[in-house]
Residue, then its C-alpha position, 0 to 999 in steps of 0.5 A: x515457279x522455277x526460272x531457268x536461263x534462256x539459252x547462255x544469255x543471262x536472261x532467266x524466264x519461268x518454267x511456264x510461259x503464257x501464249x496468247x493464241x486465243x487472245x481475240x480470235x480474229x479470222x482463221x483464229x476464231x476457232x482456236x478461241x475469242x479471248x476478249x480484254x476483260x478474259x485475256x486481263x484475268x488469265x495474266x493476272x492468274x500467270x502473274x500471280x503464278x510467277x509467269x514472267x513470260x508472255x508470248x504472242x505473234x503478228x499475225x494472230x487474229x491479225x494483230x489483235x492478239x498483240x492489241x490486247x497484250x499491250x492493253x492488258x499489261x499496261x501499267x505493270x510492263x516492268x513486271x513481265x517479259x513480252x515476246x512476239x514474232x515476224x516472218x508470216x504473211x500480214x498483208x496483200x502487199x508483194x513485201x507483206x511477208x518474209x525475212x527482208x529488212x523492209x519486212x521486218x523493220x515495219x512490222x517490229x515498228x507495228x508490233x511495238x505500237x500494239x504492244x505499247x511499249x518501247x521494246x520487245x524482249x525477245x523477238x522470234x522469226x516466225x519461220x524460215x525464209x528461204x529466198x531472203x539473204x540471211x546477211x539481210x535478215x540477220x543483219x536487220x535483227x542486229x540493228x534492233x537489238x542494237x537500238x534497243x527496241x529488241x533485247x534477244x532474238x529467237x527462232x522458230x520453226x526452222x530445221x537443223x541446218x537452217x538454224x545452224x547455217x543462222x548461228x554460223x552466219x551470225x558469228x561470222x559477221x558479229x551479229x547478235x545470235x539467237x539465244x533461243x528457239x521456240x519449237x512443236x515438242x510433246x509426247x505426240x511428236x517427239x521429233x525435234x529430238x533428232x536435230x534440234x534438241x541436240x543442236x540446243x545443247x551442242x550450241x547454248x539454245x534456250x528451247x522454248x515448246x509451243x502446242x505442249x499438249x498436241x492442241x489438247x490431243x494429250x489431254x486425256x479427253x480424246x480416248x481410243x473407241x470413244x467420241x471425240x470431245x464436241x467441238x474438237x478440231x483433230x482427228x478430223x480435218x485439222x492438221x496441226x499437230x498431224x498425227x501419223x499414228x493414232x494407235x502410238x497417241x492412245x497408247x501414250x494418253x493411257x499411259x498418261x491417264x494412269x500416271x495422271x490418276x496415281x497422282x490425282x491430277x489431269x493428264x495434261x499436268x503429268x504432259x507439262x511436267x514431262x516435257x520440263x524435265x527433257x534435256x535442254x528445254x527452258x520453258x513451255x508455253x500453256x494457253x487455254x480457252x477457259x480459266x479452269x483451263x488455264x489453272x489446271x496448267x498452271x499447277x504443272x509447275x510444281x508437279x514433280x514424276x518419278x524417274x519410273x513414271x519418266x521412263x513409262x512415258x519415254x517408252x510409250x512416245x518414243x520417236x524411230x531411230x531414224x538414220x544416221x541415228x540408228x546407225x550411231x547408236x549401233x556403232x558409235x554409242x561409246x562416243x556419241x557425246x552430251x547433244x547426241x546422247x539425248x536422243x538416245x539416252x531412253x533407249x540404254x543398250x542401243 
């Protein structure tokens, strides 16, 4: 397992991360799976084993049950493992049960900590924008967590370009603590986070780490053109997240990735991981999975190494439109574009 430093914090986690979604299927989080305690404690003993260092959850899953059984199952071995989770979503009836308010977050990190039983989150994400709470309020907030010690970094997650870096502007003018990182949807499905906030990671010293790798198992190469789609799936159907805009775009991308997959004698989903790890800027890439067999075939994505020939197939068949300012750049300004911008147009030589 190789360790990358998150952002320009000196915190190095592993190129894999364990997301818990699954853990406990709760609610609406029933369909994505029920992982119980005695599952969810042999998938991170497989991560652990792997080198994982990293585990990642939120509130509201399965309305905090997901953070329960985190906490039971790494109990004993906390100093062995990092442990991320987030706040913003909605966790109540209450008019202060969501949002980015100082009342907001102080009580919901006071509920995660408990349910995790530990005495510190390690890194902390804000789970979407909050566009009606003061970022001084929110940020403010943030800074005094990490300054009693009950968060070591802070993250953001789901926001655009200028929301992030109307954050970071807002944090060094004050002196708060920054974010060191973002955690944001990024596959060969839907590559847009290239136009803004892959550039803003370089440009600004973000750590990116990838939630859904795999489009919700779009990209694992069991969803095929002119086939049935796999009993039980959720997509293509009335499941929305990721939303696919062209479908003819994904198959092409799963057969290319069923080739490449073949030549190497591995899942489509390994050759999808190990993509993604070699983009610019990303830091680790979150996996979870229903079942272990699931969960192993990811693992083995760590070290899985494409050819520069196999990269450049992959980046053909994905890549997003030129949309504007970009395509005007890279038609007239692409002897200057600079490191950040230049990853958005660096598949496409000559434009």
């Amino acid at each position: 397992m190789e360790y990358r430093q998150l952002g320009r914090s000196g915190l190095r986690v592993s190129t894999l991360t364990m997301g818990t979604m699954t853990f406990g299927g709760r609610g609406g989080f029933s369909s994505l799976g029920d992982t119980d305690v005695a599952g969810a404690r042999r998938q991170v003993d497989l991560c652990l084993d792997a080198g994982i260092n990293l585990f990642d959850t939120a509130d509201i899953y399965s309305d905090g049950l997901s953070e329960e059984i985190v906490g039971e199952v790494v109990e004993g071995r906390r100093d062995r493992l990092l442990l991320s989770t987030k706040v913003r979503l909605v966790t109540g009836d209450g008019p202060n049960d969501g949002g980015l308010s100082r009342y907001h977050i102080l009580r919901q990190v006071e509920a995660s900590l408990r349910r995790l039983r530990t005495d510190h989150i390690d890194i902390y994400h804000v789970h979407e924008w909050d566009g009606e709470t003061p970022l001084e309020e929110t940020l403010e907030a943030l800074d005094t967590l990490v300054r009693s010690g009950k968060v070591r970094y802070l993250a953001a997650s789901n926001y655009s370009g200028w929301q992030l870096m109307k954050a970071l502007a807002t944090a060094d003018q004050h002196g708060y603590q920054r974010f060191v990182a973002q955690q944001i949807y990024y596959s060969l499905e839907s590559r847009d986070a290239e136009y803004e906030l892959v550039p803003l990671s370089l440009d600004q010293g973000l750590g990116i780490l990838v939630w859904s790798p795999l489009a919700g198992g779009l990209l694992s190469g069991k969803y095929r053109r002119n086939q049935p789609a796999p009993e039980g799936s959720r997509h293509l159907t009335e499941w929305s997240e990721p939303p696919v805009r062209d479908v003819d775009k994904l198959y092409d991308t799963v057969e290319t990735l069923v080739e490449i997959a073949d030549g190497h004698g591995v899942s489509a989903a390994q050759i999808a991981l190990a993509w993604l790890l070699g983009r610019p800027g990303v830091t680790s890439v979150i996996v979870g999975a229903r079942r272990d067999e699931q969960l192993v075939d990811n693992l083995a994505a760590a070290d899985l190494t494409i050819t520069a020939e196999e990269r450049a197939t992959l980046d053909e068949v994905s890549a997003p439109w030129l949309i504007y300012p970009h395509w005007h750049q890279g038609q007239s300004a692409s002897d200057r574009l600079g490191p950040a911008t230049a990853s958005l147009h660096a598949p496409r030589t000559g434009t």
